[in-house]
C-alpha positions as CSV (number, residue, x, y, z in Angstrom):
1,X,166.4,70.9,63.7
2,X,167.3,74.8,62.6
3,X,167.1,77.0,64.9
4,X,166.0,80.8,64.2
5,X,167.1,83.5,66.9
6,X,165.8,84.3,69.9
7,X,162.4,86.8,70.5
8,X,160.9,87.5,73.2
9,X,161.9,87.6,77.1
10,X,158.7,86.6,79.1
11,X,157.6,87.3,82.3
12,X,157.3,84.5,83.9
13,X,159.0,80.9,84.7
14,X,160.0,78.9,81.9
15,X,162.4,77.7,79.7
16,X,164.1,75.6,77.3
17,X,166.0,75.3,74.2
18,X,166.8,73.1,71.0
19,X,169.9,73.3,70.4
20,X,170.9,71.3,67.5
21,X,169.5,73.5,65.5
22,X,170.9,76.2,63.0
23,X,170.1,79.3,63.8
24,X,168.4,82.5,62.2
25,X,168.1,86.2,62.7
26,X,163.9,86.1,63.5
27,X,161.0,84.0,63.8
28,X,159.2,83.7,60.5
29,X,155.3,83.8,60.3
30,X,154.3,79.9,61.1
31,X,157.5,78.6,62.5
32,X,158.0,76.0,64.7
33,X,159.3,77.6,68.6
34,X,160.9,76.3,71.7
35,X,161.7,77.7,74.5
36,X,164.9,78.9,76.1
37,X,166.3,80.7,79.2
38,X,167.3,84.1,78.6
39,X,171.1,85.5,79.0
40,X,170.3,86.5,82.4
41,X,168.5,83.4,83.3
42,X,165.6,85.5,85.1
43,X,163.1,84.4,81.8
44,X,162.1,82.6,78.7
45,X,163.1,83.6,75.2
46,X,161.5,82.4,72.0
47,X,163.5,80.5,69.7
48,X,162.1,79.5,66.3
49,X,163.1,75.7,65.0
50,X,162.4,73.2,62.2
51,X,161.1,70.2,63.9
52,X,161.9,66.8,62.6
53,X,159.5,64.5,61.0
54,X,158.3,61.9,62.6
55,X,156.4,60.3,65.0
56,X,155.0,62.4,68.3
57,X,157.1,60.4,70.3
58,X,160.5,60.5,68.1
59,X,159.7,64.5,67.9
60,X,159.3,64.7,71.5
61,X,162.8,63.0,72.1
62,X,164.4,65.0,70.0
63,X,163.3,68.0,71.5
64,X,163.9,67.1,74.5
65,X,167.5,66.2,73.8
66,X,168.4,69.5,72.2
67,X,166.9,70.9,75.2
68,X,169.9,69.6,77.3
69,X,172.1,70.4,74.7
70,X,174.5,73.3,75.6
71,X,173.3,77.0,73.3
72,X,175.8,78.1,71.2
73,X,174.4,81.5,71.0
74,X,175.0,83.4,73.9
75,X,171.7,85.3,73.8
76,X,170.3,82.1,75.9
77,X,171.0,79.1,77.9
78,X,169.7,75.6,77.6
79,X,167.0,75.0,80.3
80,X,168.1,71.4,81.0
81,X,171.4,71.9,83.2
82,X,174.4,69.0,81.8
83,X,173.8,67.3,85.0
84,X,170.2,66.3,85.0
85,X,169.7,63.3,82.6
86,X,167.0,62.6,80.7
87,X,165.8,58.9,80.8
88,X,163.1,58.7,78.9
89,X,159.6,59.9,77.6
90,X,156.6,57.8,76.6
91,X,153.5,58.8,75.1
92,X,150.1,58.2,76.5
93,X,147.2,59.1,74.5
94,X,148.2,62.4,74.4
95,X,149.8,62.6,77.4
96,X,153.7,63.2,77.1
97,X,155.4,61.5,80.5
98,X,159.4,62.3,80.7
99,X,161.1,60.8,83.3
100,X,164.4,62.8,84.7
101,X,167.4,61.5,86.6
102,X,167.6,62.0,90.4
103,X,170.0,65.2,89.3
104,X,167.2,66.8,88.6
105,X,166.3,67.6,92.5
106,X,169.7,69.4,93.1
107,X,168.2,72.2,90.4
108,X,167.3,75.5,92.4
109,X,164.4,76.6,93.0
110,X,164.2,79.4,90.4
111,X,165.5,77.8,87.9
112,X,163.9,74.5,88.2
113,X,160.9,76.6,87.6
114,X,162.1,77.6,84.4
115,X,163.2,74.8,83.3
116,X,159.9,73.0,84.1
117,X,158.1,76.0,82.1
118,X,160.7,75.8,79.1
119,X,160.6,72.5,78.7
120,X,156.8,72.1,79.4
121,X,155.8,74.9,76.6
122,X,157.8,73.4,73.9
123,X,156.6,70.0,74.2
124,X,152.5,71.1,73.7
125,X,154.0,72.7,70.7
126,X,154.5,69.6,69.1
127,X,151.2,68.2,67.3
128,X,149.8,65.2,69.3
129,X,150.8,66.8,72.6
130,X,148.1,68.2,74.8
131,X,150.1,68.0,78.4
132,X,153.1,66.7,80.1
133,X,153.9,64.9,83.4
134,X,157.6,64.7,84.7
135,X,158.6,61.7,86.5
136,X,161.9,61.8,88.5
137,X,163.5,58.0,88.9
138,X,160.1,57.1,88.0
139,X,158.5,58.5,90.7
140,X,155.9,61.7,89.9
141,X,157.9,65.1,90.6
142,X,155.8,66.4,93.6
143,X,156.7,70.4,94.5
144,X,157.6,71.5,98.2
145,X,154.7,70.1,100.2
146,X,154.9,66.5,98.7
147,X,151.9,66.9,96.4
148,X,152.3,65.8,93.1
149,X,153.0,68.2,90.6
150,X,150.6,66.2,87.7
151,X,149.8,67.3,83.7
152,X,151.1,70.3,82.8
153,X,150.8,72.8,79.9
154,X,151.1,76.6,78.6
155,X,148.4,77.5,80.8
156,X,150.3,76.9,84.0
157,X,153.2,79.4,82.8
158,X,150.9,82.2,82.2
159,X,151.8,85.2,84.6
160,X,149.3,88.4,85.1
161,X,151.3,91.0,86.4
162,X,148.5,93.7,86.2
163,X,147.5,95.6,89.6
164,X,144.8,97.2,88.2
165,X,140.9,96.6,88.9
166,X,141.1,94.9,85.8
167,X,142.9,92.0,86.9
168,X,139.8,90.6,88.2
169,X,136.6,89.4,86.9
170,X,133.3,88.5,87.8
171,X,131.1,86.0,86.3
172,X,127.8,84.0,86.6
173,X,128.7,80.2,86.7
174,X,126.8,76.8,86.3
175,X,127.5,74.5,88.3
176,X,126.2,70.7,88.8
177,X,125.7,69.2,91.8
178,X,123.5,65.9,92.8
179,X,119.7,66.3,93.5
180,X,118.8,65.1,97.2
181,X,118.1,61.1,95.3
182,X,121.3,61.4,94.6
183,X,120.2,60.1,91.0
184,X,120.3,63.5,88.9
185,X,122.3,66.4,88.5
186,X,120.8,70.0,89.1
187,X,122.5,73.3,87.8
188,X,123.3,76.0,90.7
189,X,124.2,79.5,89.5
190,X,126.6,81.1,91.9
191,X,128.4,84.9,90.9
192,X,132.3,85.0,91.4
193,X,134.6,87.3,91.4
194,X,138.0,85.9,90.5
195,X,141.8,86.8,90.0
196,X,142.9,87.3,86.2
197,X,145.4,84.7,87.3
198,X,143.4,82.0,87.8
199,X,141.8,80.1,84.8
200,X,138.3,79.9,84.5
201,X,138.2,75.9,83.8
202,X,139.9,75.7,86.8
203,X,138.2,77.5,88.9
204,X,134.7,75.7,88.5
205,X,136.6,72.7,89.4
206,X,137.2,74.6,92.7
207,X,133.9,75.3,93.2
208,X,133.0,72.1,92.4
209,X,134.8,70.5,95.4
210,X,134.1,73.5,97.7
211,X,130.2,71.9,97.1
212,X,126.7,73.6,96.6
213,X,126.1,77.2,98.3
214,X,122.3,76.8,98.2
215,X,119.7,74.7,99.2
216,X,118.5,71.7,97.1
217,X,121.7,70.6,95.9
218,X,124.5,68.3,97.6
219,X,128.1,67.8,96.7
220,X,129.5,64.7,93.9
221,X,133.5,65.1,94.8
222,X,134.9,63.2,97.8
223,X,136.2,66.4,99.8
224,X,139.4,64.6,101.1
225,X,140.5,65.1,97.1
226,X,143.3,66.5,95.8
227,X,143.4,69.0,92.9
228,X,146.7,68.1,91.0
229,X,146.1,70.7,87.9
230,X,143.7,71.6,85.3
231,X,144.2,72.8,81.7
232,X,143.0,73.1,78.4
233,X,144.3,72.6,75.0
234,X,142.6,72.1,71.8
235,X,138.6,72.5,73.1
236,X,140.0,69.2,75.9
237,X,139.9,70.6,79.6
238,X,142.3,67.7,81.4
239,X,141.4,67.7,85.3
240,X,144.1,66.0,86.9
241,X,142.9,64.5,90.9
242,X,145.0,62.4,93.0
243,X,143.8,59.2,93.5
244,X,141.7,59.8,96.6
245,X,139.1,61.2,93.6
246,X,138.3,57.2,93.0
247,X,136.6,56.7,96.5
248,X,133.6,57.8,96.5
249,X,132.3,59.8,99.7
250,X,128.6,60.2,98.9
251,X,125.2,58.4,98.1
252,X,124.7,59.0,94.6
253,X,125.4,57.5,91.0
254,X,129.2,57.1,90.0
255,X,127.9,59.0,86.9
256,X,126.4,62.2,88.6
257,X,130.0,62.7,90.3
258,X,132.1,62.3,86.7
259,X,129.5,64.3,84.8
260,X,128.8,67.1,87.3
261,X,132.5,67.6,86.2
262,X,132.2,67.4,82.6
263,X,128.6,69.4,82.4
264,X,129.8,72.0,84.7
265,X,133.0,72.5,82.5
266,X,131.6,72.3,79.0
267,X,128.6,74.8,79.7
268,X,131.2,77.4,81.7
269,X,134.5,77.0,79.1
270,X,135.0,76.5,75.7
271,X,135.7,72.9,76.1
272,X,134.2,70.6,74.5
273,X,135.5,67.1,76.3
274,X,136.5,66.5,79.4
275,X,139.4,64.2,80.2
276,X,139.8,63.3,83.9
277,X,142.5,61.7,85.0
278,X,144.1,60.4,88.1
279,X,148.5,61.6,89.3
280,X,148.7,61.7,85.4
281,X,147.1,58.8,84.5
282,X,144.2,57.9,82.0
283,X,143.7,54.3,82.6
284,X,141.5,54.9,85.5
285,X,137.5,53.8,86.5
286,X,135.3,55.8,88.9
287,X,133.9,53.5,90.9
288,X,134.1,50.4,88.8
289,X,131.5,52.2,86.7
290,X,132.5,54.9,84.8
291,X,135.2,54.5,82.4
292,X,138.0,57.7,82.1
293,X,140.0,56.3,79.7
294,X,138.7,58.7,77.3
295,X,137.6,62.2,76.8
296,X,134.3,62.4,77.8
297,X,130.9,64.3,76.4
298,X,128.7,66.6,78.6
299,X,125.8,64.3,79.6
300,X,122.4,66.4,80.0
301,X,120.0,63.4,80.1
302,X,121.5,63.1,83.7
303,X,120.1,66.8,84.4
304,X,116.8,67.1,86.3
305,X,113.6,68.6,84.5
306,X,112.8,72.0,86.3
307,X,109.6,70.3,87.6
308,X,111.7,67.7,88.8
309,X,113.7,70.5,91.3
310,X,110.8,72.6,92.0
């Protein structure tokens, strides 16, 4: 891979770098970046690159092992320290998994952040990629409370460090919750005011879970469940649960629980599928009913007619 020099210091946790590339003195209109940690290691710096051709997996790897490759360029560091190995990476749908050696624990706390962000925004770069997982040992990297860390992408590694009034928004959601048969969906409009910071896709997921605020609508989402992550990438919102998602906690269809999900987020984003998974995973079944191997539609035939909610 050829490398092109370094842009841009960002704000925020991240970092990576491919470093058996050449390098350059800019980043040319439609090149190829990955990401580095800057001099300082305090943020991410843009470095432009040829990728090889190939398969999305065989890209991937090779990404992934200039990433632990020591810079030459003194203008940034490799985000992968020497010590933490990387022991593979397999590709699931479009789900990227790389599993680290135990090394990869010892890495601070800062800078583990910037490596996760580094390594995270230069993998979605590659086509076929739409979110990674990292796997330590095998096991699912979980942060400081034990609660798996799940799919990650770009999104996650965006920082708004406005303080103005501007840094929040309001806005007039719909929302689907189950009908008191428990055999339709109905739409609830609720107004929020939200943080700049927080993603919009994720936040109806939020709301979701929190359940209905008015009358004549009940809650689909088992409340004992974990939100992992959510993002979006290429009109696909991926909602990542733990596994606690699978047990259902309420008297209604399988379907109206999945699709009060997918509805909710196609009306409210610009979405277009929904993929749900479950610590990462796609091979999963709601219920023994309701198949989330795939990204799924928004279903309206499950909606209630007005007359039917009146």
């Amino acid at each position: 891979m050829k490398r092109k020099n370094m842009i841009l210091a960002m704000i925020l946790c991240a970092a990576s770098c491919l470093m058996s590339c050449g390098r350059d003195d800019g980043i040319g209109e439609g090149d190829s970046v990955v990401y580095c940690l800057n001099e300082e290691q305090t943020g991410l710096v843009k470095v432009a690159c040829d990728l090889p051709d190939g398969q999305t997996q065989e890209v991937a790897q090779a990404v992934l092992e200039d990433l632990s490759t020591p810079a030459e360029d003194i203008e940034y560091v490799n985000p992968i320290p020497k010590e933490v190995k990387i022991q593979g990476c397999s590709l699931m749908g479009s789900i990227l998994e790389v599993d680290f050696s135990g090394e990869y624990l010892g890495v601070g706390n800062i800078r583990e952040k910037l490596m996760r962000a580094a390594v995270v925004q230069s993998l979605v770069s590659i086509d076929g990629v739409n979110a990674v997982s990292f796997t330590v040992d095998g096991k699912p990297l979980t942060d400081a409370d034990g609660v798996p860390v799940g799919l990650m992408n770009g999104d996650d590694f965006v920082e708004n460090t406005s303080s103005s009034p501007s840094a929040y928004q309001t806005d007039t959601l719909t929302l689907y919750f189950a009908n008191e048969s428990g055999d339709r969906l109905v739409a609830q409009k609720t107004d929020v005011r939200y943080s700049s910071n927080v993603s919009k896709d994720k936040l109806i997921v939020e709301k979701l879970m929190q359940g209905p605020a008015g009358a004549g609508a009940y809650p689909t989402i088992n409340p004992d469940t974990n939100l992992l992550s959510v993002t979006t990438k290429d009109k696909i919102c991926y909602v990542n649960f733990d596994s606690t998602f699978l047990t259902g906690a309420y008297d209604i269809l399988p379907e109206l629980t999945v699709y009060s999900i997918v509805d909710s987020l196609v009306e409210g984003t610009e979405a277009t599928q929904v993929q749900i998974t479950i610590n990462g995973e796609s091979n999963a079944e709601y219920m023994e009913t309701v198949d989330l191997s795939q990204p799924l539609k928004a279903d309206m035939d499950l909606v209630a007619a007005e007359e039917e909610t009146e």
